[in-house]
N, C-alpha and C positions, 0 to 999 in steps of 0.2 A: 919829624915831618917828612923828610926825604926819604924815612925807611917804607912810611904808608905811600908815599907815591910809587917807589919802587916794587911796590907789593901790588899797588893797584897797577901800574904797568903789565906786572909781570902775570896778575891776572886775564889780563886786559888779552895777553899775548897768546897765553893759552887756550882763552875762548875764542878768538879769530884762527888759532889753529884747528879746533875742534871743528867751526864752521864750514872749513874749508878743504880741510882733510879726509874728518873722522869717516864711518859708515852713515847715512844718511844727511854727508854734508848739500851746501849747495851744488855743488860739483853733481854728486850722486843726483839730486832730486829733479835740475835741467836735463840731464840725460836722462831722466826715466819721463818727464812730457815728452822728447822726444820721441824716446820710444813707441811712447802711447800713442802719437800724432801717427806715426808709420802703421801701429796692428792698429789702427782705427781707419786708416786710408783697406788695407791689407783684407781686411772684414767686412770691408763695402765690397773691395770685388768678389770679395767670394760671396757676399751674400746675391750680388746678381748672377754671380756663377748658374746658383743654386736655385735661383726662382729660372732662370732661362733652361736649364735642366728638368725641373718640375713642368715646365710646362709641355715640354720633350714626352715627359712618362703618361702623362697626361693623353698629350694627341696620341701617342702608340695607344692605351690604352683603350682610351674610346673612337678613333675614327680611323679610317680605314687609309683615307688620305694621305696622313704622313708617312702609314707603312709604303705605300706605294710611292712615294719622293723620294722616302731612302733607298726604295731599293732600286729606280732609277739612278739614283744621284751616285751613291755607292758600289751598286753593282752591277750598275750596267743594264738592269734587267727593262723588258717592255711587256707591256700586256696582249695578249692573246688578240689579235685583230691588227693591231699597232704594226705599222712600216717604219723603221728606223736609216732616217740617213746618216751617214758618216760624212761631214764636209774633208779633206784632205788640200791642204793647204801645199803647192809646192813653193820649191826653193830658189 
């Protein structure tokens, strides 16, 4: 009787190490939702990255407007008629 308890013990002992240890224990499986939880945060922003980009290629390509914001906004530039002030802030 003692020898099957000891047996079932020592079963017992090796499937909670298995559990806990092996490759695809619990250990493994909590850190892989986490994982997921992060490239799923990770992939929403890049997916509005990617719609706020498209909408980018978009205005350049159909209207005229946004060409003319960026190239205010980025280079400085003004259109032919246009007086530009320079405010100058002193010290």
């Amino acid at each position: 009787m003692k020898f099957y308890v000891g047996i079932g013990v020592a079963l017992l002992m090796i499937l909670q190490l298995s559990l806990w240890k092996s490759d695809g224990s619990l250990v493994d499986f909590f850190r892989l939702q986490r994982d997921i939880k992060v490239q799923i945060q990770d992939n929403q922003t890049l997916l509005e990255r990617n719609a706020a980009l498209a909408g980018d290629v978009i205005d350049l390509k159909e209207g005229v407007e946004a060409i003319e914001e960026r190239a205010r906004n980025e280079m400085g530039m003004i259109k032919e008629g246009e007086v530009f002030y320079q405010v100058v802030k002193s010290d």
